[in-house]
C-alpha positions as CSV (number, residue, x, y, z in Angstrom):
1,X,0.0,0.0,0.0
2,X,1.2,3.1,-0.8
3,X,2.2,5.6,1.4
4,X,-0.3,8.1,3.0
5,X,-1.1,10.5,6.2
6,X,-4.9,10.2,6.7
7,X,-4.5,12.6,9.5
8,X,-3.2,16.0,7.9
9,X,-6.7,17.0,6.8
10,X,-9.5,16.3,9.0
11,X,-11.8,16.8,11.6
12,X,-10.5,14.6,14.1
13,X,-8.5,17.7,15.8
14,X,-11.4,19.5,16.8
15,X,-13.0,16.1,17.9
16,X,-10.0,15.6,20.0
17,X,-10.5,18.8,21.8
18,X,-13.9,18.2,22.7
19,X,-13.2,14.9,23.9
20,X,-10.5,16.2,26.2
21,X,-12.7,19.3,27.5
22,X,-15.8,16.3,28.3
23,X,-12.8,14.5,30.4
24,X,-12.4,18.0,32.0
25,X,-16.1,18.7,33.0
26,X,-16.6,15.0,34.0
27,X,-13.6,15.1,36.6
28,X,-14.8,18.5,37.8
29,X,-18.0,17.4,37.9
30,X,-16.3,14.6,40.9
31,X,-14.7,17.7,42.8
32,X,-18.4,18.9,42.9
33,X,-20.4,15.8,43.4
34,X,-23.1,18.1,43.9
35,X,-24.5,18.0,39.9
36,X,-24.8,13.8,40.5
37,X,-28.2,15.0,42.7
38,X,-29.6,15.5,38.8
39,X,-30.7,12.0,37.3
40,X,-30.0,13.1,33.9
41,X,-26.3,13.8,34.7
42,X,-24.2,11.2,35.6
43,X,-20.5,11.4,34.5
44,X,-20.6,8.8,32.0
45,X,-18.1,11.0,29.9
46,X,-15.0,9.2,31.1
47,X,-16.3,7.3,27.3
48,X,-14.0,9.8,26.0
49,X,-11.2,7.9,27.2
50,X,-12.1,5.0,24.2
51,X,-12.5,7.9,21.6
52,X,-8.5,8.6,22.3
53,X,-7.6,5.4,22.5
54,X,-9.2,4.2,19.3
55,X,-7.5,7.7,17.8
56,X,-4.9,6.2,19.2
57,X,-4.2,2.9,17.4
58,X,-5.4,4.3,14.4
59,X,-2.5,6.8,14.1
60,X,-0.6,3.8,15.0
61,X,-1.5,2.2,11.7
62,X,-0.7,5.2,9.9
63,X,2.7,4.7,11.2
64,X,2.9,1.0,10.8
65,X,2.4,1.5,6.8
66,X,4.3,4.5,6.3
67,X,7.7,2.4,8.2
68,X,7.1,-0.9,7.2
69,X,9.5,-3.0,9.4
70,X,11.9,-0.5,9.1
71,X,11.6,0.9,12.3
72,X,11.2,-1.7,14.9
73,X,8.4,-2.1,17.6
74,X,11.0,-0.5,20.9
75,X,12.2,1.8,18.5
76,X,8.7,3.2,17.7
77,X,7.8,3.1,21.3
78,X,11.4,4.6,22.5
79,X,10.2,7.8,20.3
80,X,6.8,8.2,21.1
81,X,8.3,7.9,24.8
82,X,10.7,10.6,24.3
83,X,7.9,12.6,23.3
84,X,5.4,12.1,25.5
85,X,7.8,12.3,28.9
86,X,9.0,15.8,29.1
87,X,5.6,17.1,29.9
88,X,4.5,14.0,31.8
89,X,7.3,14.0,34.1
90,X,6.4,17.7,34.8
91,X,2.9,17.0,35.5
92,X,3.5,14.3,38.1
93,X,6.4,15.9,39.5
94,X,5.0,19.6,40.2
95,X,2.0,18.7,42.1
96,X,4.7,16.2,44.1
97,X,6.7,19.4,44.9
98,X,3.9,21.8,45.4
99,X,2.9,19.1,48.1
100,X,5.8,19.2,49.9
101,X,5.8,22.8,49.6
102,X,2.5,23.2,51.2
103,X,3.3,20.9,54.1
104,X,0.9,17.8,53.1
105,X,4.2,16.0,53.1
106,X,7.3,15.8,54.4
107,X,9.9,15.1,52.8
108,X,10.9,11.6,53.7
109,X,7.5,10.5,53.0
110,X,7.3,12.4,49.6
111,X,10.4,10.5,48.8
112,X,9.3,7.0,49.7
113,X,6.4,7.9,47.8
114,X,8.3,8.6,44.7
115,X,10.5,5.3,45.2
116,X,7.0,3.2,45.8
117,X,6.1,4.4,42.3
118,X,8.7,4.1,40.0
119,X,6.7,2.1,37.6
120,X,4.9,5.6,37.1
121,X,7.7,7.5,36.9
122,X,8.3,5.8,34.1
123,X,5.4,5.3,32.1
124,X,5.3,1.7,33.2
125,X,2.1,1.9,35.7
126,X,-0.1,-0.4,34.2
127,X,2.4,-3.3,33.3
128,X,1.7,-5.2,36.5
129,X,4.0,-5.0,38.4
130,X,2.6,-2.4,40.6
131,X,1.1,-1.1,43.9
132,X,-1.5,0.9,43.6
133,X,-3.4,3.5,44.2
134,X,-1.1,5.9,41.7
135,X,0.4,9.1,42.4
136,X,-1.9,10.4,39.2
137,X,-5.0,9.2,38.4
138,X,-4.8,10.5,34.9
139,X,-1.7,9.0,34.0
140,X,-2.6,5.4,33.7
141,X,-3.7,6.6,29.7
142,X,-0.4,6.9,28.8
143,X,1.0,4.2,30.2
144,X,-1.7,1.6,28.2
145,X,-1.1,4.0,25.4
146,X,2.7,2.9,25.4
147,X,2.3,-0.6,26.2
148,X,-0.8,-1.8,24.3
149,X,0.8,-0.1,21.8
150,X,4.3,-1.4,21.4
151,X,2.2,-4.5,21.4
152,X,0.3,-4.0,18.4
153,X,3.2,-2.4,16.5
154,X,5.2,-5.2,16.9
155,X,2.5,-7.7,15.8
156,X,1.3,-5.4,12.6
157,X,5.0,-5.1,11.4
158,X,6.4,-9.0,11.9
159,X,3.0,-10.7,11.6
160,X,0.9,-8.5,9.3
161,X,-1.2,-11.4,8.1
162,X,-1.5,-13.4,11.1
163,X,-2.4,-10.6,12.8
164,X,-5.0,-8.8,10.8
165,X,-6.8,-12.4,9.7
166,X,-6.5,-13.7,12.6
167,X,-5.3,-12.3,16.2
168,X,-7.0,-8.9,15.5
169,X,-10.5,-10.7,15.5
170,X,-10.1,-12.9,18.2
171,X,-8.6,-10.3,20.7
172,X,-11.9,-8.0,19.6
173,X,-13.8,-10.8,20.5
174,X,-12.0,-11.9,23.7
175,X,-11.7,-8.5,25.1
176,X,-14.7,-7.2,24.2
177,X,-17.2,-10.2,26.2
178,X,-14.3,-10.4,28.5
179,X,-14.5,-6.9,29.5
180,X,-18.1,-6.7,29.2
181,X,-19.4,-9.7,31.3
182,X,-17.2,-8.6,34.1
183,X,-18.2,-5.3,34.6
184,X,-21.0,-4.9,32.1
185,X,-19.3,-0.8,31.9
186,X,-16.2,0.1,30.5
187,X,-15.0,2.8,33.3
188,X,-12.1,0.5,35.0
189,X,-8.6,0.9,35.1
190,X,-7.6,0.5,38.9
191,X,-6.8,-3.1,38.3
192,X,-3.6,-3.3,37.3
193,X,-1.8,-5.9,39.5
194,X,-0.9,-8.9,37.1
195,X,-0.1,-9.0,33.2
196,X,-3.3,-11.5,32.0
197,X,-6.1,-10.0,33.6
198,X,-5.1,-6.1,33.5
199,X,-7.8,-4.6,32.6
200,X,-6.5,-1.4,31.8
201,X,-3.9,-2.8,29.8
202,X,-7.1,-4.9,27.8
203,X,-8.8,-2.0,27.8
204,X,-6.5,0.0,25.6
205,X,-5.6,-3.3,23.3
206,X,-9.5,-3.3,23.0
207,X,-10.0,0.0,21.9
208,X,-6.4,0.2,20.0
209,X,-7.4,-2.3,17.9
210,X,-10.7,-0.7,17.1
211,X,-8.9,1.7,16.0
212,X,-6.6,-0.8,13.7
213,X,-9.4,-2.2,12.2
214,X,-11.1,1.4,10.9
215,X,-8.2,2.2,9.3
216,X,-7.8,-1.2,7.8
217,X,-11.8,-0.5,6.8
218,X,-10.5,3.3,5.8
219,X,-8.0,2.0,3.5
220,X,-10.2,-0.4,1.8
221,X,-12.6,2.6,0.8
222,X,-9.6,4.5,-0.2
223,X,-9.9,5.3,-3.9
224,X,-13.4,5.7,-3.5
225,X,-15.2,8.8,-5.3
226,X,-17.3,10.6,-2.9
227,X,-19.5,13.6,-4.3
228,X,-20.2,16.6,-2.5
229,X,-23.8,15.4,-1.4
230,X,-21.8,12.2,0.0
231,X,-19.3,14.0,1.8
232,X,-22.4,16.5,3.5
233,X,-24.2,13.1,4.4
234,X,-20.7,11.6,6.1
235,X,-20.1,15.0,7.6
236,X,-23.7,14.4,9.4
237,X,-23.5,10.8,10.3
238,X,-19.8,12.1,12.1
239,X,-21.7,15.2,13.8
240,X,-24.6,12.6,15.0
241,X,-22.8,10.0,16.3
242,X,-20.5,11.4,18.0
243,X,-23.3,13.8,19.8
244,X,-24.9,10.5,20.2
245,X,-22.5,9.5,22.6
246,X,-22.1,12.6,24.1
247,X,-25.6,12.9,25.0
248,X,-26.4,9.3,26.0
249,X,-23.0,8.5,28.1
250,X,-24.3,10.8,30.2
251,X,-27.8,10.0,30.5
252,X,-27.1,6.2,30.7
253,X,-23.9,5.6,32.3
254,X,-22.5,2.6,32.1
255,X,-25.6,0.7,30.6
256,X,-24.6,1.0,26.9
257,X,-20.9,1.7,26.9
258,X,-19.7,-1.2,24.6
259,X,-22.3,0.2,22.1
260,X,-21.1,3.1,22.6
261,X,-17.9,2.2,21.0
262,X,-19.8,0.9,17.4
263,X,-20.4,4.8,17.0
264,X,-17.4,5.8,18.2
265,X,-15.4,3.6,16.0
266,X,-17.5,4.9,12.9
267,X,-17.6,8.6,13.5
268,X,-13.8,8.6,13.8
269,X,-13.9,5.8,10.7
270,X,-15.9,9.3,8.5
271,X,-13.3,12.0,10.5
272,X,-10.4,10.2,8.8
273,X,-12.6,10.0,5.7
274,X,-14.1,13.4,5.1
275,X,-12.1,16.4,4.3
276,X,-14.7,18.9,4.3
277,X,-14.4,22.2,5.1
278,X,-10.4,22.1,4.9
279,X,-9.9,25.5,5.8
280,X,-11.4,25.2,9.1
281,X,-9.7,22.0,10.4
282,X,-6.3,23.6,8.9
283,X,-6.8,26.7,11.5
284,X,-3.5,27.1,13.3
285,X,-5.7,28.2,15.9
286,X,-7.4,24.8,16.2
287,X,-4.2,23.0,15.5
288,X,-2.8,24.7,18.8
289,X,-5.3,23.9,20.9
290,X,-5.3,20.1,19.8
291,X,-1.5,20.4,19.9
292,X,-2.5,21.5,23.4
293,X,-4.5,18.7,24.3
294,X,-2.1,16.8,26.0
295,X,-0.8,19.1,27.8
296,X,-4.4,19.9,29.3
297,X,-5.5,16.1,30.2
298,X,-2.0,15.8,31.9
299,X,-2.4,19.6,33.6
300,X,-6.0,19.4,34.4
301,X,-5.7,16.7,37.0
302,X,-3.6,19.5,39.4
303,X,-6.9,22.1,39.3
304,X,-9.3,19.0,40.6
305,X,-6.4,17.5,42.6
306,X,-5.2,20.4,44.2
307,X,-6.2,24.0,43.0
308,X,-10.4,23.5,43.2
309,X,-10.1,21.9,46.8
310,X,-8.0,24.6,48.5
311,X,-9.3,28.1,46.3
312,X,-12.3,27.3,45.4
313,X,-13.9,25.3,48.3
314,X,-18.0,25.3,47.8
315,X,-20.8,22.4,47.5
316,X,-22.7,25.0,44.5
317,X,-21.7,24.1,41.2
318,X,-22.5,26.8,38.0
319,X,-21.8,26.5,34.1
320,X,-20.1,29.8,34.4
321,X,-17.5,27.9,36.8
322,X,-16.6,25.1,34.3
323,X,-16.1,27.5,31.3
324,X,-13.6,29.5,33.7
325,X,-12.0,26.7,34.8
326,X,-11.5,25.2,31.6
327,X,-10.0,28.4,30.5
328,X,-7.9,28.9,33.7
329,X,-6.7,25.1,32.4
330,X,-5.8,25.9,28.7
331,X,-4.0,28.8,29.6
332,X,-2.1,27.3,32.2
333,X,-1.6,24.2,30.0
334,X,-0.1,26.8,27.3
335,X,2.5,28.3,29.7
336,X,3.7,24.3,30.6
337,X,4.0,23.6,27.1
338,X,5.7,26.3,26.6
339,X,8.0,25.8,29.3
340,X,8.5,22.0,29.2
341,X,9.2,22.6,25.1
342,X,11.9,25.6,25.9
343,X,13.5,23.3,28.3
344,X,13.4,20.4,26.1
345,X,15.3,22.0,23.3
346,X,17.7,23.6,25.6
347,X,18.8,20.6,27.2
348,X,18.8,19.4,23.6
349,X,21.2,22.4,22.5
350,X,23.4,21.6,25.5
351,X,23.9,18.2,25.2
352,X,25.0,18.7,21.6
353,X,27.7,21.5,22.6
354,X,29.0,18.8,25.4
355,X,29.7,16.2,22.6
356,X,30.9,18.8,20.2
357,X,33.4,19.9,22.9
């Protein structure tokens, strides 16, 4: 298959900011538990998690194609782990120091607590090997991310075949009734002791591989003609499902998440699909804020963690306090990027002088 980057043109970054904004209102929504007194709201937005992962092992696919087996399964998981860390490290780390600062630990203990989690100091939280609970409860995503990941690039580089006849459907299935007759909802991730039965760790291979098989779907529609009445009608069925979702995770939590992920799967299937309205998507504006993204779901866990408890301590809970605070977040999500990127390249810069030298 020839080569091609079915992610430079589409809707899928304005998707992505959405998704990570729901995570936002759903964790602050836990900080106030007061809005769970309303029957129609119930926090079932944590289904945004699956849209990323599916994203997720997509992209991964794009990859795959693009390299062939020319770059290697630890090699492809050795960059995106160089990439992902600076800004990971500083989001576990700062609330760490800012709690020793404030006197909520002291400094032994914040140390032992570090050395007790060095799996998540490295990314490697969800392997199984363990103690929970984590230092962050947001970083367990990245951690599946990596290792379902390296995972699935390794078997879609050696064992393309095997794996896409074969291993692809029968983990779908596995996972999928696996996951679904245990706990009937898809929201669990604390259960990472073991390597079999992790379910975080399934989790992501279930959704990755969701993702795998719409772009295996995407590429089989590839040279297909689509007029502009077809691409209005796909840019419909992608608004509707995906509001779908939105709408219905959070009136029925938990009773229809694993249907949930048929929609999800095909409105990112017609993101990847449609280019419509170009211009738009190509906004550097929207770009940024996507480019943000991580950034934010890493960041936003500080504000519910530690900012919203201590500043802004009330049982009332108003729409004009989750647009603020999701503001407050982006803008303090820009400055760490900022920072973490400056600090990056200069270590960069310096280490090259050092060999130079």
């Amino acid at each position: 298959m020839r080569k091609r980057d079915y992610c430079l043109e589409n809707s899928i970054y304005i998707w992505r900011i959405v998704f990570t904004v729901l995570i936002m209102v759903m964790h602050f929504n836990n900080v106030y538990s007061k809005i769970y007194e309303n029957p129609h709201i119930t926090g079932g937005w944590y289904i945004a998690v699956e849209f990323f992962f599916i994203v997720s092992g997509y992209l991964l696919m794009v990859r795959a194609e693009a390299n062939g087996k020319e770059e290697s399964a630890l090699r492809y998981t050795a960059r995106r782990f160089m990439k992902l860390y600076p800004e990971y490290l500083f989001a576990l780390l700062f609330p760490w120091l800012l709690n020793i600062c404030s006197g909520v630990w002291g400094k032994k203990e914040a140390i032992l607590l570090l050395m007790d989690n060095w799996e998540e100091l490295f990314m490697l939280q969800c392997i199984g090997l363990n103690r929970s609970p984590f230092m962050s409860n947001v970083t367990w995503y990245v951690s599946v991310m990596l290792i379902a990941g390296f995972i699935i690039y390794h078997c879609v580089t050696c064992y393309r075949e095997t794996y896409v006849k074969f291993i692809l459907p029968l983990l779908l299935v596995v996972t999928y009734s696996y996951l679904y007759r245990r706990n009937v909802d898809i929201d669990h991730w604390t259960y990472t002791d073991g390597v079999w039965l992790n379910e975080a760790v399934l989790r992501g291979l279930l959704d990755m591989n969701i993702g795998v098989t719409v772009y295996l779907f995407r590429a089989q529609v590839e040279k297909a003609q689509w007029s502009k009445l077809g691409r209005y009608i796909m840019l419909a069925g992608e608004i509707l499902s995906y509001s779908f979702v939105i709408v219905m995770s959070l009136r029925h939590k938990g009773n229809f998440d694993f249907l949930f992920l048929f929609f999800l799967a095909f409105a990112v299937l017609l993101s990847f699909m449609n280019g419509f309205f170009i211009g738009f998507h190509s906004s550097k504006f929207i770009k940024y804020l996507d480019e943000l993204c991580y950034a934010v779901y890493l960041n936003h866990n500080l504000w519910n963690g530690w900012i919203l408890p201590r500043f802004w301590n009330t049982d009332e809970w108003h729409l004009s306090w989750v647009i603020l605070y999701v503001l407050f977040v982006f803008v303090y999500s820009a400055f760490t990027h900022w920072s973490v990127t400056k600090c990056v390249k200069w270590i960069k810069c310096a280490g090259q002088k050092c060999l130079i030298s």
